[in-house]
C-alpha positions in Angstrom: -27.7 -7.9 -16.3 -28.3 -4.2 -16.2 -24.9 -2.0 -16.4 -25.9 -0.3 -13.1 -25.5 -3.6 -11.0 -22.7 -4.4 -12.6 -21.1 -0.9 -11.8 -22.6 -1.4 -8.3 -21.1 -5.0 -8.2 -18.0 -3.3 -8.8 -17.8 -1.0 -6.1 -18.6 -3.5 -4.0 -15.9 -5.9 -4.9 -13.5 -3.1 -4.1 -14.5 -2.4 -0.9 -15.1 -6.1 -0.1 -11.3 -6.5 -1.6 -9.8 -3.9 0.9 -11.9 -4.5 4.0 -11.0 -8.4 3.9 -7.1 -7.9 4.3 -6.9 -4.4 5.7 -4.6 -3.9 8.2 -4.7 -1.3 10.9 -2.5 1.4 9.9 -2.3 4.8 12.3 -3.1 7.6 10.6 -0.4 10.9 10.6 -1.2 12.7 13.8 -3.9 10.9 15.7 -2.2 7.7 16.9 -1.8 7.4 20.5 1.4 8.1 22.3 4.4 5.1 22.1 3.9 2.5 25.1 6.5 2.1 26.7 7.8 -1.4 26.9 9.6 -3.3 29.2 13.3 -2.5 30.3 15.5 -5.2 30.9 19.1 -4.3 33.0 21.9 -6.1 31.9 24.7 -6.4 34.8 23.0 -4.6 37.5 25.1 -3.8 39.8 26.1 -6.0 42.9 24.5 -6.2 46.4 27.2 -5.0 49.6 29.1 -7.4 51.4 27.0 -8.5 54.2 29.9 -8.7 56.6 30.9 -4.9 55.3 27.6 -3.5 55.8 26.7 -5.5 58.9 22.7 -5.8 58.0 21.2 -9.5 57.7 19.1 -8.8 54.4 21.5 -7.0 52.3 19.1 -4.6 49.7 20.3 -4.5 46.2 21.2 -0.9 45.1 18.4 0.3 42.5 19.7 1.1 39.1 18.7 4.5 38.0 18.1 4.6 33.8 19.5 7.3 32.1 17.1 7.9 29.3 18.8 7.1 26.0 19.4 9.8 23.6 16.3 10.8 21.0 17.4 9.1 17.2 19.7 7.1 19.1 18.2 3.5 18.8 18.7 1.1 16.5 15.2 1.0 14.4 13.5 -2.5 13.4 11.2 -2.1 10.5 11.3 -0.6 7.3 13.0 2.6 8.7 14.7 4.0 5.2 12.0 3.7 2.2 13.1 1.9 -0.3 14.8 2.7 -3.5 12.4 2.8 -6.4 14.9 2.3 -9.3 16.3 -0.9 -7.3 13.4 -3.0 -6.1 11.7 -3.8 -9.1 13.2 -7.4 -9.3 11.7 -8.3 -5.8 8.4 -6.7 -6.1 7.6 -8.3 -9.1 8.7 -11.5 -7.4 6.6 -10.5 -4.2 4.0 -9.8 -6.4 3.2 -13.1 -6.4 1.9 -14.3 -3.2 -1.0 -15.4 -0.9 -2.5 -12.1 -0.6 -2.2 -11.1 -4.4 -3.8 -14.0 -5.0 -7.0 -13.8 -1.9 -6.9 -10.2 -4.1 -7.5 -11.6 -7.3 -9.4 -14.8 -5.9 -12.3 -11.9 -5.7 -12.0 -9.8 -8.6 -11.2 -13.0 -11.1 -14.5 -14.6 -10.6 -16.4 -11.3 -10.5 -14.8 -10.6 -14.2 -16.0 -14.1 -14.7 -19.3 -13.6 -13.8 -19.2 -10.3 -15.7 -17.9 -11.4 -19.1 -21.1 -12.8 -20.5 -22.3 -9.5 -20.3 -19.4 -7.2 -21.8 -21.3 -6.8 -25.2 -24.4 -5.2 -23.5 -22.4 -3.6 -21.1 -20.4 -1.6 -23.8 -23.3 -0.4 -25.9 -25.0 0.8 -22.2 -21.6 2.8 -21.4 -22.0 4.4 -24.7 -25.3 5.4 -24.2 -25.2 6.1 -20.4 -21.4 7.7 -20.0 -20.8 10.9 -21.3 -17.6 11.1 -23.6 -17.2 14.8 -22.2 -17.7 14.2 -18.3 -15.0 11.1 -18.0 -12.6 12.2 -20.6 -10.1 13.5 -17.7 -9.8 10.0 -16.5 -8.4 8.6 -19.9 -5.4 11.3 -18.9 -5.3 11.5 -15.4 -5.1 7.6 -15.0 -2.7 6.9 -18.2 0.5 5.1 -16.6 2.9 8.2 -17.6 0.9 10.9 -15.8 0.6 8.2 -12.9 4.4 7.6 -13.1 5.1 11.3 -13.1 3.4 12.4 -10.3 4.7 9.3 -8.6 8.5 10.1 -9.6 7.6 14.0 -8.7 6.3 12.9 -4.9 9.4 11.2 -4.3 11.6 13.9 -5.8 10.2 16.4 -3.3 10.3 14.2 -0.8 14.0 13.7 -1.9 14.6 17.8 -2.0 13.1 18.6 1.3 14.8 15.9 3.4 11.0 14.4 4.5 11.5 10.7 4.7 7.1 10.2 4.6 6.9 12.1 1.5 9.7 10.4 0.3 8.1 6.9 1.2 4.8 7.5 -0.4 6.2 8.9 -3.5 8.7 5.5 -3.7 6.0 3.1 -3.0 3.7 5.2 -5.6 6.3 4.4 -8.4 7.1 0.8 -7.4 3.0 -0.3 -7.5 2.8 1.7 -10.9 6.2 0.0 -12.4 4.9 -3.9 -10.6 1.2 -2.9 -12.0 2.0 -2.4 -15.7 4.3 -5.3 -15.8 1.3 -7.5 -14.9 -1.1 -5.6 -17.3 1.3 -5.7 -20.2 2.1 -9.3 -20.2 -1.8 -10.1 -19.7 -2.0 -7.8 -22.4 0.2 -9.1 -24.5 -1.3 -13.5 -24.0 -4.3 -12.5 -23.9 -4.4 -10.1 -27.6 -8.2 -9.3 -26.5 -9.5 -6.8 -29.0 -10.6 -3.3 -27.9 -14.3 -2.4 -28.1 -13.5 0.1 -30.4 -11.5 -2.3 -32.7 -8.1 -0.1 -32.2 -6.2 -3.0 -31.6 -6.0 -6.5 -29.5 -4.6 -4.3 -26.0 -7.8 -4.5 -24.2 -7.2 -6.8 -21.0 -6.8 -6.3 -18.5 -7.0 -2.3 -18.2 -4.0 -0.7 -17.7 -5.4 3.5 -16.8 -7.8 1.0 -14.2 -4.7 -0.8 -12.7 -2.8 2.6 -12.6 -5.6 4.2 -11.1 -6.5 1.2 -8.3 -2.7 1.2 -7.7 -1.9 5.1 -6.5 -5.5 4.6 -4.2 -4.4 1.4 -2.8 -0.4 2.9 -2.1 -2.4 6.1 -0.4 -4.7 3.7 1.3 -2.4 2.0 3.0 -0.3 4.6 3.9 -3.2 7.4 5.1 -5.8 5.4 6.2 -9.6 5.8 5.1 -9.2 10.0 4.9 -7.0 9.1 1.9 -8.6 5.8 0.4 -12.3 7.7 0.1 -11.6 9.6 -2.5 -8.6 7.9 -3.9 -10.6 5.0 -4.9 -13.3 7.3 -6.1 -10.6 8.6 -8.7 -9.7 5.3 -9.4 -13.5 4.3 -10.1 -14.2 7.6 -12.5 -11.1 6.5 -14.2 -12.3 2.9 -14.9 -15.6 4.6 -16.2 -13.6 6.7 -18.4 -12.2 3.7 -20.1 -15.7 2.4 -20.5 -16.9 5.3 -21.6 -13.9 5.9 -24.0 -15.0 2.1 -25.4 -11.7 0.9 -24.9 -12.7 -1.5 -22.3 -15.3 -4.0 -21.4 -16.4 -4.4 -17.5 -14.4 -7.7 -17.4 -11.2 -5.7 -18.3 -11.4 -2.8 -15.9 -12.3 -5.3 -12.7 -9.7 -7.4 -13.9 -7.4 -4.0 -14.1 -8.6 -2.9 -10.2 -7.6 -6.0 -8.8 -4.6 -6.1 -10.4 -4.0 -2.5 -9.2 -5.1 -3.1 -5.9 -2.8 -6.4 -5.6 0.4 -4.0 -6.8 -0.4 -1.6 -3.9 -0.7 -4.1 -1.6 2.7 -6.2 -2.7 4.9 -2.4 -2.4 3.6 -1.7 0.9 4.1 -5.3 2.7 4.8 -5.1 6.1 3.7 -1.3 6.2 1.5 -1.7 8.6 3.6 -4.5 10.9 4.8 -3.8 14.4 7.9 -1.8 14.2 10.4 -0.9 17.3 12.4 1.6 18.5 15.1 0.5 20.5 17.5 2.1 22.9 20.7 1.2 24.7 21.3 2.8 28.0 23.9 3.1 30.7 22.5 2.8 34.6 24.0 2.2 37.8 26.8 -0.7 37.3 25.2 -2.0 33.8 23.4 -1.0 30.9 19.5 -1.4 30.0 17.9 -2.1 27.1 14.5 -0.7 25.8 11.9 -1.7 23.2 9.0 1.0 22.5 6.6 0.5 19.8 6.2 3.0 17.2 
């Protein structure tokens, strides 16, 4: 099979990956104003005594709502973002699930289908991927410079008091930390030897995993305008790997989906309805409102 289709077979897989289990996510600033939902009065207030007023049809008197205060609801949803030095245990047990593996039921077989051409693809990668034009990826998508910039999003977010920044920068660290965990112990039954002979570390990829684990995180959060050229990065970075010989294709799809499955498990229920709701007093009661978010 010629290294091109097999690159091309790739980038296809990814975007087959996200576009079967995306979910629709607003992005910042263009999503459509809150719909308001229904009210419903609790206690409203009694009709008059027919025999006081003297009218046969007695009207009820209308409550009037008193808009509840803004921030004063009670949020459903994942409202706080969540620790990253605390949720390890359950995203490694999230981890695995029905969508990790509909995830890795596509990029398992495509490393499958791959394999019997690893040998060929290496020596193409050496002669078709320049050493000098990938070798930022082997840095940029090594897990500390991915954990750093993770730990240094949330820090900011942190400092400045911005609960989104904060967010991404947690759920950045988490899919990193839930990523490597996977990689390492496949690493570790697996003792497949590096193209280069180094040592017995070479699947699944962990800079690949790293790398399909920030765009998936960003993806989810930001919508398309991020996952473009997030999963670009991530794609240059599994070519630097290739073109490093440290990895055969098998080990950097293997590494994507593994990535991908990590963003995905840190972001669950991201993109679920959440509501805003809000206690108010009316005339002789109180009334409850639900408004989507």
């Amino acid at each position: 099979m010629n290294f091109r289709v097999l690159l091309a077979l790739a980038a296809v897989l990814v975007s087959t990956a996200q576009g079967s289990f995306a979910q629709d996510l607003p992005a910042p600033g263009d999503s459509a104003a809150p719909a308001a939902a229904p009210t419903t009065t609790l206690n409203p207030a009694p009709v008059q005594d027919a025999a006081e007023s003297g009218d046969q049809s007695p009207a009820p008197v209308a409550p009037s709502a008193i808009p509840a205060s803004p921030g004063g609801g009670v949020t459903f949803g994942a409202a706080q973002p969540a620790n990253p030095f605390t949720s390890v245990a359950r995203d490694l047990k999230r981890f695995f699930s029905r969508d990790t593996a509909a995830v890795m039921g596509i990029f398992g077989p495509a490393a499958s289908i791959a394999y019997p051409w690893d040998q060929s693809g290496m020596h193409e990668s050496q002669e078709h991927l320049s050493k000098r034009t990938f070798e930022p990826g082997n840095v940029a998508g090594s897990f500390l410079v991915q954990t750093g910039a993770a730990l240094g999003t949330w820090a900011i977010g942190k400092a400045t008091g911005h609960q989104k920044i904060t967010a991404v920068g947690s759920d950045l660290f988490r899919a990193q930390i839930v990523s490597q965990a996977v990689v390492q112990a496949g690493k570790m039954a697996t003792g497949r030897s590096r193209p280069d002979g180094s040592d017995g570390r070479a699947f699944p990829s962990g800079h690949t995993a790293s790398a399909f684990a920030m765009a998936s995180v960003l993806d989810r959060h930001f919508g398309k305008r991020a996952a473009i050229p997030s999963y670009a990065f991530a794609t240059y970075v599994a070519l630097a790997r290739l073109s490093a010989n440290k990895h055969h294709i098998s080990d950097v799809i293997i590494g994507a989906g593994i990535g991908i499955a990590a963003g995905r498990t840190v972001t669950m229920g991201l993109a679920g309805a959440k509501f805003d709701m809000g206690v108010a007093a009316t005339q002789g009661g109180a009334a409850v409102t639900f408004t989507r978010r």
